[in-house]
C-alpha positions, 0 to 999 in steps of 0.5 A: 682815578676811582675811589680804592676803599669805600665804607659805609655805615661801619658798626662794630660790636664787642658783646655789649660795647659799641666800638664803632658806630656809623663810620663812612668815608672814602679813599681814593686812588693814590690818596693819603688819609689820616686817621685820627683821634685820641686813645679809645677813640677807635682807630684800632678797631677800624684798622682791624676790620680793613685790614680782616682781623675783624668783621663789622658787625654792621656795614659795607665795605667796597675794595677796589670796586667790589663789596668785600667780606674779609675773613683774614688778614692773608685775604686782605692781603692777597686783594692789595690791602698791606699792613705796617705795623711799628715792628715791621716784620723784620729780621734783624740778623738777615741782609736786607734782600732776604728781608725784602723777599721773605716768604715770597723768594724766586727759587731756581726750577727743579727740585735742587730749589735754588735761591736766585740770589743775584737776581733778587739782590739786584730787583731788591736795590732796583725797587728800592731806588725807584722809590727814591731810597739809596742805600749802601748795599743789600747785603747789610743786615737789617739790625745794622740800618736805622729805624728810617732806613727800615721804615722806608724798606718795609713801606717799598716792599709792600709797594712792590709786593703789589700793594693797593692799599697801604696801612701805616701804624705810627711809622716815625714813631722814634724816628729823628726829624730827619728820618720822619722827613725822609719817611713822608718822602717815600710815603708821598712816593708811593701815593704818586705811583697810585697806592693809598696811604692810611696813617695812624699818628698820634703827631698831628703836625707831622701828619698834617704835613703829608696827608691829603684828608684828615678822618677824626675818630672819637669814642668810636664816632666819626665825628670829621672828614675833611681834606686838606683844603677844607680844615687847619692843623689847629681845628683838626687839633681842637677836634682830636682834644675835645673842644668842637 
């Protein structure tokens, strides 16, 4: 499997501030990678340009084989690149298949423009199943489920949207262990079907538990990039904390 994500010499600029400056790494397909560093240390920034909020001020990205100028999210959207935020773009007051298929709904031919209820209730449970997640019924209202349980929603639904690439902000934020194990289930799920993983954690044990490579940020220096087999918890730790 290819490389889905390359960036090289990735520079950012607000007016005087340098944010970031001369990042580079790669991100196979299927790969999960950590990004990482304290607050400050420009994780943000850098999700903002994969993700199109923001243009590089320097640099080259190569999405899927191609150079790329994103000038939006939706354009990042539209080539693989999906987003999760830790609100997760749910509605609480409606059932979890209208959730699932909100803004992208199967609706009869004709002008009467009639939802294809059954048919999504029954592609939402099926797609929800294949990635290992059981829930009781699809006609549940989102605010009724746990943050687990929307977590991993959110995360299939973008899988099944046709995500590449797939970017998750502090996803067992306020998440019980349990709820965070069942959660790197569906992450490492999703990464054997071949989509990328980025993860933004502040939790480096419970990062260090599922990601494959390990990118270090520091005040908008890339300053590691390590896989698994070539760092520790504990220097990746030291790193993060400044004692390098």
């Amino acid at each position: 499997m290819g490389d889905i994500l390359q960036l090289s010499n990735i520079q950012k600029r607000f007016g005087t501030v340098q944010a970031l400056r001369d990042v580079n790494f790669t991100i196979a397909q299927g790969e999960i990678v950590a990004l990482i560093g304290d607050n400050g240390a420009g994780k943000s920034t850098l999700i903002k340009i994969i993700s199109g909020y923001h243009a590089p001020s320097e640099g080259r990205m190569v999405f899927d084989g191609r150079e790329v100028h994103l000038r939006s999210p939706n354009e990042a959207r539209s080539l693989g690149i999906e987003t999760v935020y830790q609100d997760l773009a749910l509605v609480e007051n409606l059932s979890l298949w209208r959730n699932f298929f909100l803004g992208k709904e199967r609706t009869s031919a004709g002008w009467l423009n009639v939802l294809r209820r059954e048919e999504m209730e029954e592609a939402c449970m099926e797609a929800l199943a294949d990635m290992g997640i059981r829930l009781r019924s699809t006609r549940e209202e989102v605010g009724h489920m746990s943050g687990g349980e929307r977590q991993a929603v959110a995360i299939a639904r973008a899988a099944y949207f046709g995500a590449k690439l797939l970017i998750l902000d502090e996803p067992t934020a306020a998440l019980s262990v349990k709820e965070t194990e069942r959660v790197f289930e569906i992450v490492k799920e999703v990464s054997r079907k071949g989509v990328s993983v980025i993860l933004i954690m502040h939790n480096l044990g419970q990062v260090y538990q599922v990601a494959d490579r390990f990118v270090v940020l520091e005040r908008g220096v890339q300053i590691g990039n390590f896989t698994r087999d070539q760092t520790t918890l504990d220097a990746i730790t030291q790193m993060v904390v400044g004692v390098h």
